[in-house]
C-alpha positions as semicolon CSV with decimal commas, in nm:
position;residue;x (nm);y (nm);z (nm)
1;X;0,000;0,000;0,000
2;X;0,222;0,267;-0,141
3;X;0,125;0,650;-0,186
4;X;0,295;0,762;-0,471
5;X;0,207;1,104;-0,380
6;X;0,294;1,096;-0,018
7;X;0,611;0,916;-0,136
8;X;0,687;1,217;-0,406
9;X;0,622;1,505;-0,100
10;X;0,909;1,363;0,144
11;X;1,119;1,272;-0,130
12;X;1,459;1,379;0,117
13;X;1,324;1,031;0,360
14;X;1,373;0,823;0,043
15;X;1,768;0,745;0,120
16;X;1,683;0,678;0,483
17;X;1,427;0,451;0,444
18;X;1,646;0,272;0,198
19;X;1,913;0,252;0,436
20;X;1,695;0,127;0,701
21;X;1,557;-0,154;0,437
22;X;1,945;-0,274;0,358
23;X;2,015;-0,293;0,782
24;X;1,722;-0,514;0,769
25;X;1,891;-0,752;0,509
26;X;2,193;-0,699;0,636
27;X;1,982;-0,855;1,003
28;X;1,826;-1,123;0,794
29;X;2,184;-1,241;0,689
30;X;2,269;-1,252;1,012
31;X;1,987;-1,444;1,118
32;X;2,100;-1,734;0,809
33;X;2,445;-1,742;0,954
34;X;2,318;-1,851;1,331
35;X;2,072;-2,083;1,138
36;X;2,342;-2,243;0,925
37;X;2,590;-2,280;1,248
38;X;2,328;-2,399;1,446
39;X;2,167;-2,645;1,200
40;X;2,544;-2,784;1,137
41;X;2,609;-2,837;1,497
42;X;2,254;-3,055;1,558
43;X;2,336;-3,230;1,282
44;X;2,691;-3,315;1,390
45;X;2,547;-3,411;1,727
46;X;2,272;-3,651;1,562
47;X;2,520;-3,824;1,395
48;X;2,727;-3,848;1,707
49;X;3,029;-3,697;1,522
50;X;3,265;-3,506;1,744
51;X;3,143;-3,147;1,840
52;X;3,450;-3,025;2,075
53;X;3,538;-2,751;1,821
54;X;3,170;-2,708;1,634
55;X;3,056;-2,569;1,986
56;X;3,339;-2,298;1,956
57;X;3,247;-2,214;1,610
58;X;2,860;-2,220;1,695
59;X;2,909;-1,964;2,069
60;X;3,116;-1,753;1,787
61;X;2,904;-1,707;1,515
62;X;2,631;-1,664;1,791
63;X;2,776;-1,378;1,981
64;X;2,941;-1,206;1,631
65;X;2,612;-1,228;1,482
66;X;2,410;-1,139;1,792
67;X;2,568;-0,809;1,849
68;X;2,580;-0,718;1,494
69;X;2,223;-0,742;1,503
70;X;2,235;-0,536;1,777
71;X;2,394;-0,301;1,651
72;X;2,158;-0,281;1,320
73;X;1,868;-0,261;1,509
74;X;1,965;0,044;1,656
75;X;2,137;0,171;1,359
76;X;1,789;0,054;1,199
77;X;1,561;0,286;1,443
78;X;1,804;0,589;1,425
79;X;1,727;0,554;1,018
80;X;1,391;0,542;1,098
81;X;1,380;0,837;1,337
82;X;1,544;1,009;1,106
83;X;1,300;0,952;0,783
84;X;0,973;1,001;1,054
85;X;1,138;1,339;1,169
86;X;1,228;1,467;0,825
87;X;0,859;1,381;0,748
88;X;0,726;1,544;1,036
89;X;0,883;1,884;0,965
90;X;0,834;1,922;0,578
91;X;0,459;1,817;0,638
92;X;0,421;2,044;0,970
93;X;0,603;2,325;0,730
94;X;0,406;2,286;0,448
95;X;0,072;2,286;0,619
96;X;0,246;2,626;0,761
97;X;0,287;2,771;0,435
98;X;-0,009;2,718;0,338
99;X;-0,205;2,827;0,617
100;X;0,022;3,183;0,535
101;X;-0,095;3,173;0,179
102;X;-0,475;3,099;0,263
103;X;-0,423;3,434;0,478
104;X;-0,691;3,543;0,741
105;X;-0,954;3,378;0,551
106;X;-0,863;3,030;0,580
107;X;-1,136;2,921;0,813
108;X;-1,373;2,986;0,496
109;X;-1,191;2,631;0,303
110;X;-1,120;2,414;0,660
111;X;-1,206;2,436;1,011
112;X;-0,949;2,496;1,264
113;X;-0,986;2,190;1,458
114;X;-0,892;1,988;1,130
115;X;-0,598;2,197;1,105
116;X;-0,529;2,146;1,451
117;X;-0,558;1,761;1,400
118;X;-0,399;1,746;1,074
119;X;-0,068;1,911;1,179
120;X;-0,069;1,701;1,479
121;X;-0,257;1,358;1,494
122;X;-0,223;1,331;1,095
123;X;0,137;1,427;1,062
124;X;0,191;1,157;1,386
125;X;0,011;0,901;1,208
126;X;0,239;0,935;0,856
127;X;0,536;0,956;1,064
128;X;0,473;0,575;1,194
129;X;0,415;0,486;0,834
130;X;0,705;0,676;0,668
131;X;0,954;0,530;0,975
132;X;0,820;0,224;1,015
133;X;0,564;0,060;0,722
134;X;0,760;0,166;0,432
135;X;1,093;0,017;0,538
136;X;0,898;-0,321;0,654
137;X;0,699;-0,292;0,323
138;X;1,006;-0,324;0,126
139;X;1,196;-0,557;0,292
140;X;0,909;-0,827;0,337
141;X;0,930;-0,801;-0,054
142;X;1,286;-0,918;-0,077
143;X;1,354;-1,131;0,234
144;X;1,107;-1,419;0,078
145;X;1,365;-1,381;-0,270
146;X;1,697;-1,436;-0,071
147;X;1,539;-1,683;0,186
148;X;1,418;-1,895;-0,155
149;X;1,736;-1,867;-0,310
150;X;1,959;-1,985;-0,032
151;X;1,691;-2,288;0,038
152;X;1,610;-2,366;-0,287
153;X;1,979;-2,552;-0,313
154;X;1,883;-2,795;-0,007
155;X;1,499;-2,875;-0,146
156;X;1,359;-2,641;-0,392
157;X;1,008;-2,766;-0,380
158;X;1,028;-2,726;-0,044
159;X;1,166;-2,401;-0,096
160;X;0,915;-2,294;-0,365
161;X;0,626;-2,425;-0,159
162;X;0,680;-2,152;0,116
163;X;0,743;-1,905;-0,133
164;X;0,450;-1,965;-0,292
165;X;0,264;-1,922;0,066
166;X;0,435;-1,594;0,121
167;X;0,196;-1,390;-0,086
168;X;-0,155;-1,551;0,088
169;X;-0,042;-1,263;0,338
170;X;-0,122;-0,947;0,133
171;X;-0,379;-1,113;-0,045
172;X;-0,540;-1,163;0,319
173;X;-0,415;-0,778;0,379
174;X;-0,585;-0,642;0,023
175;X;-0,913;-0,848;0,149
176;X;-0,951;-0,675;0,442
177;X;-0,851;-0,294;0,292
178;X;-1,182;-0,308;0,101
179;X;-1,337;-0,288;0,424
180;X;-1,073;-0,128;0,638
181;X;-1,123;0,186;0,441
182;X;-1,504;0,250;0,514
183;X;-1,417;0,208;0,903
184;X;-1,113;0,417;0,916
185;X;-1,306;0,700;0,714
186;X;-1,573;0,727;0,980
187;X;-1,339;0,654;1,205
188;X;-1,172;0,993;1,136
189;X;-1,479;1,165;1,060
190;X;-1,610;1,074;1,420
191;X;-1,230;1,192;1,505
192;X;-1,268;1,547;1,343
193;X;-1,609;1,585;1,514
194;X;-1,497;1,527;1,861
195;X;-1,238;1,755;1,815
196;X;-1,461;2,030;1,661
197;X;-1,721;1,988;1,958
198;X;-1,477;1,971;2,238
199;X;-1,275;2,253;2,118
200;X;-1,590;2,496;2,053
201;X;-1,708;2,376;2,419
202;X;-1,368;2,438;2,573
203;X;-1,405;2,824;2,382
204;X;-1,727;2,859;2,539
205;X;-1,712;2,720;2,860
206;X;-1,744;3,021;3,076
207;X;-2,028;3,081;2,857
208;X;-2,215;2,757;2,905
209;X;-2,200;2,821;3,285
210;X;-2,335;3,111;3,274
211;X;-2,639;3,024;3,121
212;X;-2,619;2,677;3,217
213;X;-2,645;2,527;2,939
214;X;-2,288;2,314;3,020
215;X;-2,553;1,972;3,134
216;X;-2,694;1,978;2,776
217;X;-2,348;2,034;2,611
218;X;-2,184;1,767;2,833
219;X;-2,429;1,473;2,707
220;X;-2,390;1,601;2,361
221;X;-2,000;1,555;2,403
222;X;-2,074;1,224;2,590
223;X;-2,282;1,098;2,258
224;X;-1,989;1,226;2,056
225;X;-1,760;1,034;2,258
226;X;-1,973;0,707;2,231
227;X;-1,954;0,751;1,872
228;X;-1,595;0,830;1,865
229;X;-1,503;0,474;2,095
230;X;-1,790;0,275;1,929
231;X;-1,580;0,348;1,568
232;X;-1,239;0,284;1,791
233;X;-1,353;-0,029;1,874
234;X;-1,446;-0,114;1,502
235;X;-1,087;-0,015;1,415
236;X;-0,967;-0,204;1,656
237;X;-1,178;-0,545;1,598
238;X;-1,046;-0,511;1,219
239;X;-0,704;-0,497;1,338
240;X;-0,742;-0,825;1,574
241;X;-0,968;-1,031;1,323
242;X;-0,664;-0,955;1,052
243;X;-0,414;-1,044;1,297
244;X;-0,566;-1,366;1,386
245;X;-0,589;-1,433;0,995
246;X;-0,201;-1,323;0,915
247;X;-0,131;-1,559;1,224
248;X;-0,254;-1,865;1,090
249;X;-0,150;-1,818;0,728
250;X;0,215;-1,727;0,885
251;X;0,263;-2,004;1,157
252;X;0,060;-2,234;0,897
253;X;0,268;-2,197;0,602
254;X;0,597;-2,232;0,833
255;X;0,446;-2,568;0,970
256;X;0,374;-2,671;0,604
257;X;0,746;-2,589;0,477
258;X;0,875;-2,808;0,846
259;X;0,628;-3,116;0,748
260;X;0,745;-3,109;0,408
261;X;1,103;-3,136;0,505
262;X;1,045;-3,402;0,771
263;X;0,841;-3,622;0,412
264;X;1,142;-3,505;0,253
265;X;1,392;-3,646;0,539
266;X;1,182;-3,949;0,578
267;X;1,225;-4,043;0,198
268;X;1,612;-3,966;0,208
269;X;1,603;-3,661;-0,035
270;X;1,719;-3,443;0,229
271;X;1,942;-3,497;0,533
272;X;1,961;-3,403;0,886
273;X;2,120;-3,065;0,827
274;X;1,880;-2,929;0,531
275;X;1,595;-3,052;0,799
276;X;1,715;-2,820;1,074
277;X;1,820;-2,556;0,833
278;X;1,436;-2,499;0,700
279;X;1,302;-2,561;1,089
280;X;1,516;-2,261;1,149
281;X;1,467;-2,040;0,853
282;X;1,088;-2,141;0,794
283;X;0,952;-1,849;0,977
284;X;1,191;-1,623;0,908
285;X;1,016;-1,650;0,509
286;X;0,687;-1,507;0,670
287;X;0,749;-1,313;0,942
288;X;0,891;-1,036;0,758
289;X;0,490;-1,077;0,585
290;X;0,304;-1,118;0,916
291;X;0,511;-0,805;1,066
292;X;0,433;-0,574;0,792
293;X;0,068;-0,693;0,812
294;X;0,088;-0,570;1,167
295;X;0,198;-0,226;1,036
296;X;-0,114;-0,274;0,838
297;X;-0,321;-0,024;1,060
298;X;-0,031;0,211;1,075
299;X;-0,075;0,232;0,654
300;X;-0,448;0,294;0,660
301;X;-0,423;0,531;0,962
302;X;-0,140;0,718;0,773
303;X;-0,368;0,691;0,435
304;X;-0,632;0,835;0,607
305;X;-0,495;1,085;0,761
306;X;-0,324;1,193;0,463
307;X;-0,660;1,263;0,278
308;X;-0,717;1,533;0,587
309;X;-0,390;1,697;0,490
310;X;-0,402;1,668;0,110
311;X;-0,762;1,835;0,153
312;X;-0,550;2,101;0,304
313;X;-0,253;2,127;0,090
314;X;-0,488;2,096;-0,230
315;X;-0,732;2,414;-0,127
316;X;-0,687;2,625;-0,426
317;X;-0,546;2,989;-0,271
318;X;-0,660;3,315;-0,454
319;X;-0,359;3,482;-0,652
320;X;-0,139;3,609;-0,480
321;X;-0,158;4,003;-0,400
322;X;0,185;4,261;-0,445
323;X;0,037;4,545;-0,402
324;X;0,179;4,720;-0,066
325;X;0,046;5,093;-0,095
326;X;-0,256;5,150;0,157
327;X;-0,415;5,454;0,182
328;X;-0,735;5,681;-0,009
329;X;-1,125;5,617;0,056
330;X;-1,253;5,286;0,072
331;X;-1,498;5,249;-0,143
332;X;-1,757;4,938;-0,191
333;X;-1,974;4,894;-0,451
334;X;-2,252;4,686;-0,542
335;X;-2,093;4,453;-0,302
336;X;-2,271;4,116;-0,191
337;X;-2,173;3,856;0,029
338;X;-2,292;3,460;0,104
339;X;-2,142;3,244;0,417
340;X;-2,264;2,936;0,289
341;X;-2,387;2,976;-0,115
342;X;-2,720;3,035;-0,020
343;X;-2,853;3,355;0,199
344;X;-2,692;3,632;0,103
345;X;-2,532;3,852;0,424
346;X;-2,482;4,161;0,229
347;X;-2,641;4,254;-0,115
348;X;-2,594;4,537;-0,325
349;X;-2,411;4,741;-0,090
350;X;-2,280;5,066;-0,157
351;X;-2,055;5,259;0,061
352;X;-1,744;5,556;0,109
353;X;-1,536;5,573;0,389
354;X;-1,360;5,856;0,315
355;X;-0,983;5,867;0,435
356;X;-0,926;6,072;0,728
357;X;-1,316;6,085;0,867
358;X;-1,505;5,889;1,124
359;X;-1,777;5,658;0,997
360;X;-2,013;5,394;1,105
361;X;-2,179;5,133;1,023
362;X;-2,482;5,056;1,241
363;X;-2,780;4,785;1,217
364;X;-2,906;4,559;1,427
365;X;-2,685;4,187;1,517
366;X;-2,738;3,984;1,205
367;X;-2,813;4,308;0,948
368;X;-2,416;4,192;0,825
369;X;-2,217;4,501;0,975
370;X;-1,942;4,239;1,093
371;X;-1,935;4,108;0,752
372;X;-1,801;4,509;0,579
373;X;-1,533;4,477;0,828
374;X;-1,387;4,100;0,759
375;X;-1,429;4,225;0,365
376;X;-1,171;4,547;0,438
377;X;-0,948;4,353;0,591
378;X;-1,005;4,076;0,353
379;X;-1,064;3,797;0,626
380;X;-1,300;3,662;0,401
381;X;-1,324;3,645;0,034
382;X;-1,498;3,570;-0,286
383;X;-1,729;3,837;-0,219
384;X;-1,915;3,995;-0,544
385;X;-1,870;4,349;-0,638
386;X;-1,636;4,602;-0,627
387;X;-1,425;4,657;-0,314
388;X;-1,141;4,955;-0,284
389;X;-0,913;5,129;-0,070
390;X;-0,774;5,416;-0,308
391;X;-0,773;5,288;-0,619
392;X;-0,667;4,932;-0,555
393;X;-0,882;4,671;-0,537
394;X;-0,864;4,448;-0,174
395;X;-0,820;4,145;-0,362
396;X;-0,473;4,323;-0,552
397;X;-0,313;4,455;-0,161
398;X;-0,077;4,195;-0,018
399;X;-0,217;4,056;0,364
400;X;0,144;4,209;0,486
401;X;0,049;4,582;0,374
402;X;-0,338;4,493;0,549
403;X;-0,220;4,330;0,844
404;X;0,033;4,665;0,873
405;X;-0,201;4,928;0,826
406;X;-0,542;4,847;0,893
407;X;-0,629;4,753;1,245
408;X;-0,959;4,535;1,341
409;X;-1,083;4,563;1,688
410;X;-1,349;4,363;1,772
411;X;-1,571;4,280;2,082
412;X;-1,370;3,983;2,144
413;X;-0,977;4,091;2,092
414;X;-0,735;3,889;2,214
415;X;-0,494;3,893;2,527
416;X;-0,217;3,708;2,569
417;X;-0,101;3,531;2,907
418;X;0,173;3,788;3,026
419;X;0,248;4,158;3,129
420;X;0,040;4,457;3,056
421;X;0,365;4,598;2,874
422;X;0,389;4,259;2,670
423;X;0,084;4,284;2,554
424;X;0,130;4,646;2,446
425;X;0,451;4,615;2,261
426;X;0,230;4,404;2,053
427;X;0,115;4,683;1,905
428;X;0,488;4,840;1,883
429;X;0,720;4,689;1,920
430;X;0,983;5,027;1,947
431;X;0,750;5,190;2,207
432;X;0,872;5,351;2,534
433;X;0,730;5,341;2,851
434;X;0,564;5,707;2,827
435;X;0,402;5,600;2,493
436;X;0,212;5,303;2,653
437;X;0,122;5,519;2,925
438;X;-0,033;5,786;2,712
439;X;-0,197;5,503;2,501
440;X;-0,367;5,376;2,854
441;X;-0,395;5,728;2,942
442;X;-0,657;5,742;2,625
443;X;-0,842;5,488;2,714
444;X;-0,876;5,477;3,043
445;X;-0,694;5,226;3,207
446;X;-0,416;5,378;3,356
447;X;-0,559;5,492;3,678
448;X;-0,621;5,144;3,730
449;X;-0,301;4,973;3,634
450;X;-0,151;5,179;3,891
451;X;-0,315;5,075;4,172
452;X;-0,166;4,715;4,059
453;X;0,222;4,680;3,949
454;X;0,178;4,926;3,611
455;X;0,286;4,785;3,288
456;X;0,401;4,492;3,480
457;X;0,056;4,349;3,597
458;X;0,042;4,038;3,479
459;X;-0,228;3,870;3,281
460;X;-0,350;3,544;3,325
461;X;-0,442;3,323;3,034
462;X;-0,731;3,545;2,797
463;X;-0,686;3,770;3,079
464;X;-0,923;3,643;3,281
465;X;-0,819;3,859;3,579
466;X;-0,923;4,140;3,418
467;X;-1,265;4,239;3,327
468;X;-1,406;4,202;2,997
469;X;-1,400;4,557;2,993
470;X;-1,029;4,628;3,138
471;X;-0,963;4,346;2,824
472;X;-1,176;4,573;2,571
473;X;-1,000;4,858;2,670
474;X;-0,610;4,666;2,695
475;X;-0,665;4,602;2,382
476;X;-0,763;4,917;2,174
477;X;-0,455;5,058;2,382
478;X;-0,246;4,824;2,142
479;X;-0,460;4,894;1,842
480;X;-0,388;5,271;1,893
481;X;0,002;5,250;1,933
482;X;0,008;5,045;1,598
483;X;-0,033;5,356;1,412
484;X;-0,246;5,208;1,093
485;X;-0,390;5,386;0,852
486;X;-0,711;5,256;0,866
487;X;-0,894;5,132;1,225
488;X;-1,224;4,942;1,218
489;X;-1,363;4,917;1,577
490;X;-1,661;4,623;1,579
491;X;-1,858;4,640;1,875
492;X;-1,487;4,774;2,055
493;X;-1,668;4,970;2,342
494;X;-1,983;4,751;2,397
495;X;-1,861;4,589;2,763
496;X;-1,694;4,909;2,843
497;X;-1,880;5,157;3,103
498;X;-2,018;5,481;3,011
499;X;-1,718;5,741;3,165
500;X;-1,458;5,467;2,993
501;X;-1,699;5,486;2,653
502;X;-1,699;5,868;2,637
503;X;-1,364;5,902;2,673
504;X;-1,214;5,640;2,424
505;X;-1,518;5,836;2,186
506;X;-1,319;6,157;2,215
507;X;-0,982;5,999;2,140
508;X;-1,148;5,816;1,791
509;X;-1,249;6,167;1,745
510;X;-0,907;6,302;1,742
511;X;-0,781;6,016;1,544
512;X;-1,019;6,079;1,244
513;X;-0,790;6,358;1,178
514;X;-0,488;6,187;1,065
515;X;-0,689;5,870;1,044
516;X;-0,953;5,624;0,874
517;X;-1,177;5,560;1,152
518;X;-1,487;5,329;1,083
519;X;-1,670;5,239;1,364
520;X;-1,984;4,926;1,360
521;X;-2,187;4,920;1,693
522;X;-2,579;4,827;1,731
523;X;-2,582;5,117;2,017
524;X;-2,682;5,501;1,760
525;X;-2,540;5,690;2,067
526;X;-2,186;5,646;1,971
527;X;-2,199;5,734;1,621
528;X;-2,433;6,072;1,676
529;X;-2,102;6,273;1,535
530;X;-1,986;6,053;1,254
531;X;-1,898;6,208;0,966
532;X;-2,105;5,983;0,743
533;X;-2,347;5,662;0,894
534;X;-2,412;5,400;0,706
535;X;-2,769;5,192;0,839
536;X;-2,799;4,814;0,737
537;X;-3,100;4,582;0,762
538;X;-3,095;4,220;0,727
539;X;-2,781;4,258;0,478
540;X;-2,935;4,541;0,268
541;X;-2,847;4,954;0,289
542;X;-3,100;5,120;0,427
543;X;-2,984;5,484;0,458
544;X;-2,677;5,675;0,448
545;X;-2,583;6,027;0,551
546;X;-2,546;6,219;0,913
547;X;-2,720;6,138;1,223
548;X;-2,997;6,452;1,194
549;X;-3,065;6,361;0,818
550;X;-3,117;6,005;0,905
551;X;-3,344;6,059;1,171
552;X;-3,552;6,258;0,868
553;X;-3,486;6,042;0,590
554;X;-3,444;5,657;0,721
555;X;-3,719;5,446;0,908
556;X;-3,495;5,223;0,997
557;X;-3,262;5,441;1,146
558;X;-3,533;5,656;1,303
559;X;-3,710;5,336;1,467
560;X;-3,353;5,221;1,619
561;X;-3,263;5,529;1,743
562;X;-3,609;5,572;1,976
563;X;-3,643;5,253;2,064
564;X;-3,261;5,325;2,212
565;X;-3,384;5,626;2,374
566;X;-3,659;5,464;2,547
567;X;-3,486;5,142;2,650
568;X;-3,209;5,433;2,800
569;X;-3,476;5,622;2,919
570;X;-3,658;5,317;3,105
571;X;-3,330;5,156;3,286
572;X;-3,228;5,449;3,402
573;X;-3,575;5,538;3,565
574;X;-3,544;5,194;3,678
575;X;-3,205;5,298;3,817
576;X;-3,365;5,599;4,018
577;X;-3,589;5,381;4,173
């Protein structure tokens, strides 16, 4: 069961696996010499001939040939180290590479637990079949030739009888592939889903307690689990059932070739030594078979898990972008957008941000505000339409010259298990102490990091001794010392309290002046002074223009902004009380 492709992507393992396959041989004729000294001394004995110096000769060859085997079966497993390591870090790097080359929007052509299991669990699973099944695989090929060749001059029909048996073994192997395949492909579907439900309910966790919800998502992992063991277990009961089978064709071919020898001694075309010498080597012409049989799961597993990586390696990636200039208004047109090929989240949208303003986009959750941003900075693609910053098309800018000037902020940024400073320098890298103070400074957070150790508070992992707030705010600190070009803020301020809010509103002010600033929240409040508000509705423009006009002009807008003011209006009466 050879990959020619799999084969043709390592090709640097090649000359260690061949290496590895002549130590083998190398074993094997090690194996005929203790054979052929101890055959000769039993035979000697049986024919009470003097064995004084034979014994000599026999504890030499023995002890030569034991630690030469020795030291090819380590020399053997260093080979094979070496061919499963070389495997594991070209297929580790490519998946890499690729992953760079798909760009922000990968998650659109795989999941990220299948990347997460192909780069692990897959590349494990073709390292045991590059270091160990290929080498095994060749070499149970040509041990059967020599072992026939060297026996065939004592009996050959003896000889060609075992031969002949050798092959039963794959034949048995190729039986059980047909339906090897079908289990090992749920097998690793069951595998990916596990591993897509445990790490979403690991991600949301805090969030399942919260609402409790954790009892409902436990038995659903419990029935994914049950799946996952119940096609284990199928795997598994292939494995034995094809063991059992190699087994008997192995130990039952080498008791054929010793009962044909014993016929053969019995009608004096063979003698005491050639008796021995096939007792001894009978085995040895189907073990090589029955080992590389055992390797058998290794080949599917590595098979299998190879059609995980392939679907990887083989997503097509959308040509590759040089431009590096960012800067002008983004403009949109008659842009439209699908998730999943069938409900369009944006359609026929039209929209300016001119360069150096403050803008918003504002709907309700699901109207496909989310959806401009992850288009800008080109997170997702294959939208329809026209989409430009200057007069470049997204699709033509290179993810280095997005990633470098236009900075996404969302509701949900990131924090990283360290300092406060650490997680600043993030942002810039060449930034002094006073810098990150004045960037806390703007949003608020510096009273508070005194209190603690300053820039040297330390974060726990996702910051979970902070607020979700303190996090918010942490982290459009590092999105304004990045000094981009272009800031989108989605949702930025939403867990943030009002004083905190006002404040960080004043600085995006400021900012629009040198700046793109393009804001998305569901709360009208925070855009009242935008330069230009853009009002979506279940993926289609309802409005655009300045808060007052709106109000005049847009339903939509008009009916979102009251219904604010009177939710406002009620929890703070609420409040009073």
């Amino acid at each position: 069961m050879i990959d020619k492709r799999l084969m043709g992507l390592v090709p640097e393992s090649n000359k260690h696996i061949v290496k590895a396959v002549v130590l083998k041989i190398v074993s094997l004729f090690c194996n005929v010499a203790i054979a052929f000294a101890m055959a000769d001394f039993l035979a000697n004995l049986i024919a009470a001939k003097p064995v004084d110096k034979s014994i000599l000769l026999v504890l030499a060859v023995v002890v030569v040939a034991g630690l030469a085997r020795y030291v090819l079966t380590a020399e053997f497993a260093q080979q094979s180290h070496l061919a499963s390591t070389l495997v594991k870090k070209r297929l580790r790097r490519l998946i890499f590479e690729k992953i760079l080359k798909l760009g922000n929007g990968y998650s659109e052509s795989i999941s990220t637990a299948e990347v997460i299991q192909a780069s692990v669990e897959g590349v494990n699973q073709l390292e045991l079949y590059f270091g160990l099944y290929l080498p095994q695989f060749f070499y149970a090929m040509i041990a059967p030739l020599i072992l026939f060749a060297i026996l065939s001059f004592y009996s050959f029909k003896t000889a060609l009888v075992l031969f002949i048996c050798v092959p039963l073994i794959p034949i048995s192997i190729a039986l059980v592939q047909k339906i090897a395949k079908k289990i090992l492909s749920k097998y690793w579907g069951q595998y990916t889903q596990l591993g897509d439900d445990f790490l979403e309910n690991i991600q949301g966790l805090t969030t399942l307690k919260i609402y409790r919800a954790d009892q409902k998502k436990h038995e659903a992992m419990n029935a994914s689990a049950e799946r996952f063991r119940v096609a284990t277990m199928r795997v598994l009961k292939m494995q034995l059932n094809s063991i059992i089978v190699m087994d008997i064709i192995a130990y039952g071919g080498a008791a054929l070739g010793i009962l044909l020898t014993l016929l053969d001694l019995q009608a004096g075309r063979l003698n005491a030594f050639g008796v021995l010498l096939f007792i001894f080597l009978s085995a040895e012409f189907f073990l090589p078979m029955r080992r590389l049989g055992s390797f058998f799961h290794v080949a599917m597993n590595g098979i299998a898990a190879s059609k995980t990586i392939f679907k990887l390696l083989d997503t097509p990636v959308e040509r590759v972008a040089s431009k590096t200039e960012v800067g002008g208004d983004i403009v949109l047109k008659n842009m439209s957008y699908s998730y999943d090929d069938v409900k369009e989240v944006l359609q026929n949208i039209d929209m300016c941000f001119a360069e150096n303003s403050f803008c918003s986009v504002v709907g309700e959750s699901g109207s496909g505000k989310s959806t401009i941003a992850k288009i800008i900075k080109r997170s997702i693609h294959n939208y329809r339409g026209n989409g430009k910053i200057g007069d470049i098309e997204i699709s033509d800018i290179s993810e280095d010259a997005l990633n470098q000037d236009v900075v996404l902020v969302g509701m949900n940024a990131h924090v990283f298990k360290g300092t406060v400073k650490e997680n600043l320098l993030m942002g810039r890298a060449d930034a002094t102490d006073e810098m990150l103070w004045q960037a806390l400074e703007k949003v608020n957070l510096a009273n508070f990091l005194k209190t603690l150790d300053g820039l040297d508070t330390v974060l726990q992992e996702g910051g979970s001794n902070f607020s979700g707030g303190q996090r918010q705010r942490l982290a459009l600190a590092r999105a304004l010392l990045r000094d981009a070009k272009i800031y989108i803020f989605d949702e930025a301020t939403s867990n943030i309290d009002v004083e905190s809010e006002n404040k960080i509103l004043d600085v995006l002010q400021e900012l629009k002046l040198t700046k793109t600033v393009i804001m998305i929240s569901h709360r009208l409040a925070n855009v009242v002074k935008a330069d230009m508000i853009y009002v979506l509705e279940m993926g289609k423009q309802m409005g655009a223009g300045q808060h007052e006009a709106l109000l005049d002009s847009c339903p939509t807008y008009n009916h979102l902004w009251h219904t604010q003011k009177e939710l406002e209006a009620y929890a703070g009466g609420h409040n009073e009380q």
